[in-house]
N, C-alpha and C positions, 0 to 999 in steps of 0.2 A: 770345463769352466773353472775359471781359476777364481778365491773371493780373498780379497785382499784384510788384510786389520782395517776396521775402523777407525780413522783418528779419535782423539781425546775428547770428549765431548766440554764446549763451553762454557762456564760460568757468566751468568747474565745478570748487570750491573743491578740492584735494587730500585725500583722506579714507582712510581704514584699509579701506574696502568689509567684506566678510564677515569678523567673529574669530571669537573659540572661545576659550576661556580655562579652566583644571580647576589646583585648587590641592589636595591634598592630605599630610596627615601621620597618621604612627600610632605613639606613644611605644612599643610594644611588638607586635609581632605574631607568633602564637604559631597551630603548626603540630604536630600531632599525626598521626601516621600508625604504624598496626597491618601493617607487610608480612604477607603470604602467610597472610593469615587468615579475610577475608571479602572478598566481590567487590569491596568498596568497602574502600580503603586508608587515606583520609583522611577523619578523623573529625573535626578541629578545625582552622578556618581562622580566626579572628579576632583578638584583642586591644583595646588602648584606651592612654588616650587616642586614637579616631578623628576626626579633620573632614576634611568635604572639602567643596569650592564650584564650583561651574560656572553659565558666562554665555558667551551668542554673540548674534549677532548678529541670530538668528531670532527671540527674545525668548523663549530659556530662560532660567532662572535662579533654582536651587536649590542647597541647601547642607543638610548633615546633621552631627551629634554623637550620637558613640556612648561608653558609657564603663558595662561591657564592649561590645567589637563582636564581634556572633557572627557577621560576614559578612551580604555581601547576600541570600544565599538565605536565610536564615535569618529575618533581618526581613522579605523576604517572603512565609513562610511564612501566618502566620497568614490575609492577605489570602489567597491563593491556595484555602486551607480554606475560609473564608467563600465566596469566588465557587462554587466548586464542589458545597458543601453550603446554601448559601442559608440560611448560620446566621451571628450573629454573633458574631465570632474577636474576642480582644482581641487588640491590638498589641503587639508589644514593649514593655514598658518602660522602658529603659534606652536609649533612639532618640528624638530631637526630629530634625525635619525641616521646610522650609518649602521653599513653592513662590511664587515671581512672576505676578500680584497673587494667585491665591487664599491663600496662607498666607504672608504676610510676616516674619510672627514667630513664635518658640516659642524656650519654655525649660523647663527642669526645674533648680531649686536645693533641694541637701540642705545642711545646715553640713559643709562642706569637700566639697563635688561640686556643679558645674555643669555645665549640657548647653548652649546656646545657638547661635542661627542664625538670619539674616536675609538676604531676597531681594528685591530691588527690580529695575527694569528699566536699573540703571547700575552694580549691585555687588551681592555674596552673598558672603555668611560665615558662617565654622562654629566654637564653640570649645567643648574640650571639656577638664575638668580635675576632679582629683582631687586634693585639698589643699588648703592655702591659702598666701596673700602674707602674710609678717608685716608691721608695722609698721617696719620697717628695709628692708623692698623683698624681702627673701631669699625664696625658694619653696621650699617643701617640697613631695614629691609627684611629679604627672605632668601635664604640659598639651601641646595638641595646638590651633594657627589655621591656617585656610586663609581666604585672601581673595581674591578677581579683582577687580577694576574697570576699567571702562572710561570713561577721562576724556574731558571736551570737547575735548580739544585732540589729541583721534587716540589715545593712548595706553593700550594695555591692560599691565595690571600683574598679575600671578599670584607671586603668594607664600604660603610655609609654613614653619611654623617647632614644633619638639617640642622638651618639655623633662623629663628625667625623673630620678628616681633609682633603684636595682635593687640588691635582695640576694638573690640567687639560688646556695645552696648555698656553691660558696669562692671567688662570684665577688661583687665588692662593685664598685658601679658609681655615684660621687653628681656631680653637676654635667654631665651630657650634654645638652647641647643644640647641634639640629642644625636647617639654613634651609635654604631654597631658594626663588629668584625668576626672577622672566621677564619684562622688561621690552622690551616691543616698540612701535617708533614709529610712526607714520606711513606710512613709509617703505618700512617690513617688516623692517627691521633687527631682528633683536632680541638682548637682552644676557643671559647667564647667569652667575647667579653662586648659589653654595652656600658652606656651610661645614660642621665638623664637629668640636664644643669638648666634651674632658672633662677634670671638675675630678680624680676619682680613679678609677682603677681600680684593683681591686688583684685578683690570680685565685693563687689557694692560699699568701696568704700576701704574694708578688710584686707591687709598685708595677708597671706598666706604661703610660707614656704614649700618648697615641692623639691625632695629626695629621691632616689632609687627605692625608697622605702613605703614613700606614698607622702603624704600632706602632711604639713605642717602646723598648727595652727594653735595659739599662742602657747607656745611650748609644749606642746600636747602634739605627739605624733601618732597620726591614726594609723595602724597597721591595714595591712591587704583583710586580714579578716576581716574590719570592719568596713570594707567596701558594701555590701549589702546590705550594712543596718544604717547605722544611724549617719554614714558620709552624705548621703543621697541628701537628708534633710538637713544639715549642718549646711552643704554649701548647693543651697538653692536658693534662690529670689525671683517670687514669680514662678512662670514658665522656665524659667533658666536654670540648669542645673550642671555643676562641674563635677568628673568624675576621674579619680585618679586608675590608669592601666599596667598595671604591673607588666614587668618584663617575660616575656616565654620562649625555651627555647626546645629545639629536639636533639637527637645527637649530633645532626649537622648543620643547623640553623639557629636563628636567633632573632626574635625581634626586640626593640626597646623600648622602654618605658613611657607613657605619652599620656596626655588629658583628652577625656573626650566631654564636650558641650555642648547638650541638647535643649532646643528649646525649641515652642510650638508659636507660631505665626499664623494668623489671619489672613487671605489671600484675600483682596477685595472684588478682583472681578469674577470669582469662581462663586465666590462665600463661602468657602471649606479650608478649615483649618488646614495647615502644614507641616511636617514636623521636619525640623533642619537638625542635624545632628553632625559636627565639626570635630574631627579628628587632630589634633593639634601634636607635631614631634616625635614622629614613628620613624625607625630606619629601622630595615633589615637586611640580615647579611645570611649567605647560604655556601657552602662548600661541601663536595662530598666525593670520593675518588675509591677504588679500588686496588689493591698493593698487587703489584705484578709478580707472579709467582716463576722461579727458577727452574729452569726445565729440568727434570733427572737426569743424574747421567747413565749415560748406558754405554756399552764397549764390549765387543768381540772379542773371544779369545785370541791369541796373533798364531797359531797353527790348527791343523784340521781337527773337526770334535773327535772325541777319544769313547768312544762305545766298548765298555766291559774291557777296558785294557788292550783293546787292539785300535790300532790307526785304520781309518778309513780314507783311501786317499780321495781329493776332491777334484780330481782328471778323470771323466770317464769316456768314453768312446762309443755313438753311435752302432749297435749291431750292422752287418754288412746284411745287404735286401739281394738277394738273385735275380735272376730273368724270371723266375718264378713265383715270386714271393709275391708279384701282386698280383691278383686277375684282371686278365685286358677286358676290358669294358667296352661297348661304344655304345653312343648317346645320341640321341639327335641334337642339333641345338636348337634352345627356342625362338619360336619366329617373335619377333619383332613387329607392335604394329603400325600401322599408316599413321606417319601425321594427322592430324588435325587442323586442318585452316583458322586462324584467328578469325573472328572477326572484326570488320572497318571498324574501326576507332571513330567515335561519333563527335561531332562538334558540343563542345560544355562551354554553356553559358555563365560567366561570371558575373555579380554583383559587389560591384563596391561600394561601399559605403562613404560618403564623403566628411572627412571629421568635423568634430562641431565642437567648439570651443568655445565655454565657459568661464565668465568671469566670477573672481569670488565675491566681488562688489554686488553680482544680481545673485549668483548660487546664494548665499547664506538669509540674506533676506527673506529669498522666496520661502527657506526653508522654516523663518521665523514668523514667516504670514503662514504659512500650511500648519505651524503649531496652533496659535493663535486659532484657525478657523477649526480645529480640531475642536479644543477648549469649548469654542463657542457654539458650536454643534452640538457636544455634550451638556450644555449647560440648558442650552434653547431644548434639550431629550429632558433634560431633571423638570424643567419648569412644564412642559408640558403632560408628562406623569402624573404630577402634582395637582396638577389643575381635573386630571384626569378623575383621580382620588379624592378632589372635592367635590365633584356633581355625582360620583356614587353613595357619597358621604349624604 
């Protein structure tokens, strides 16, 4: 046996190895919860303008537009019905989504509403808006992009960016727009940067500016310390209360800077208070990769190994076997047994099921009466407790 040199072994170009990249924004996100009234507290988790995008390195890559967003369980409600009942659920309406290659594109255009998102295997986006661009550039409304890409030249980029305006009771909110990106090299370094721009706020009356920094308020900027003490009651009226969110990030993430507005409401047909609490100009951006490490080289000597100064050659030669050399054997060989007959193949019965198709016109209704008689169930349980606790009384 002859072993030849090894060739040279290769140097392998410097590359990002494994990423992962998630860019999302939501111009508004809006939280409902009923305390101490039914086992489940929180009844509303959504809002809109929603986009969001993701891409890695495994070869995902999708991206959705929501606008309302009633949350992920929610859109996937319908599918989980269908698998379950083997009937066919429509989808949300108000949800475009694409996947890499089966669903590259989708949109939904109304005049003045877009849903739109695109997934390939180098980029996914998601944008999602309400209103329109005038002819002078100015936007009226609410818009929500998220976008990843990953460049040829090692570079994955994750960005988001929300724009809205808000009139909500005595609080007046126009020109907020808020970003977030993630820019990470080659290397693994990556860069964070956010921001957080509004053109007015104004809450009972009171202009209040609003910084990277936190609040403004007549020339008096309150820092992030002062979140806990006295911001809470400086900008409250009533029930209503505004609260500035500093930005945070990790070392491959980032979210931005944004208001959150809590106030409590009266439900009239339950009687139980509410608490709504309105997230306002959140984008985040995520990026995170692994740097591909360069194989060692390794290389054989190019002549045979050298043991204490003497060559050993690497040709050796089989010893020769005699007519004797091995003992003649004999064996029986083993039997083999009988087949085994199959048995007949028996007649199977199939059931099919005939599809039943669902309009969203009747779906979402029923679904709003089933709430409804929930509610009223509960409520018709509280009253008769009550009344229970008065004749023991």
């Amino acid at each position: 046996m002859l072993i030849a040199p090894a060739p040279a072994a290769r140097a392998e170009a410097p590359g990002r190895g494994a990423f992962s990249g998630t860019a999302s924004a939501d111009g508004i996100r809006v939280g409902l919860a009923i305390p101490n009234f039914l086992i489940i507290e929180n009844f509303v988790d959504g809002g809109g303008p929603s986009a969001q995008a993701t891409l890695d390195s495994l070869g995902t890559s999708k991206a959705f537009a929501s606008l309302p967003y009633p949350g992920e369980t929610a859109v996937a409600l319908p599918g989980l019905v269908g698998t379950l009942t083997g009937k066919s659920i429509p989808g949300y309406p108000f949800y475009v989504a694409t996947t890499s290659p089966a669903t590259p594109d989708n949109h939904a255009d109304q005049p003045g509403y877009h849903l739109g998102s695109h997934s390939d295997a180098s980029s996914s986006t998601a944008a999602a808006q309400a209103g329109e661009t005038t002819t002078t550039g100015i936007e009226t409304g609410a818009f929500s992009t998220a976008t990843v890409t990953a460049g040829s030249d090692g570079n994955v980029v994750s960005e988001s960016d929300t724009r809205i305006d808000l009139a909500l009771g005595a609080i007046r909110l126009s020109g907020l727009e808020s970003t977030a990106s993630v820019l990470l090299g080659p290397d693994g370094k990556a860069t964070h940067r956010s921001s957080l721009r509004v053109g007015t706020l104004s809450f009972g009356g009171i202009t209040i500016g609003v910084t990277d920094q936190g609040l403004v308020l007549g020339g008096l900027t309150l820092q992030m310390g002062d979140l806990l003490g006295g911001l809470g009651r400086m900008l409250s009226l009533g029930d209503t209360v505004v609260k500035f969110l500093p930005a945070t990030e990790t070392p491959d993430s980032i979210l931005s800077a944004g208001l959150l507005i809590t106030t409590s409401e009266q439900l009239p047909v339950v009687g139980h208070p509410a608490q709504v609490s309105i997230t306002v100009g959140r984008a985040f951006a995520m990026a995170s990769a692994s740097a591909v490490l360069p194989p060692a080289a390794a290389s054989l000597p190019a002549g045979p190994p050298q043991y204490g100064g003497a060559s050993v050659p690497l040709t050796t030669a089989p010893p020769a076997l005699g007519g004797d050399a091995l003992p003649a054997t004999s064996a029986a060989a083993p039997s083999v047994p009988a087949p085994v007959a199959a048995p007949a193949a028996q007649p199977l019965t199939v059931v099919r099921r005939l599809p039943m198709t669902v309009s969203s016109l009747t779906l979402y209704p029923i679904v709003a009466l089933a709430a409804v008689a929930v509610l009223a169930s509960s409520l018709a349980y509280r009253v008769r407790k009550k009344e229970r606790w008065t004749w023991n009384s």
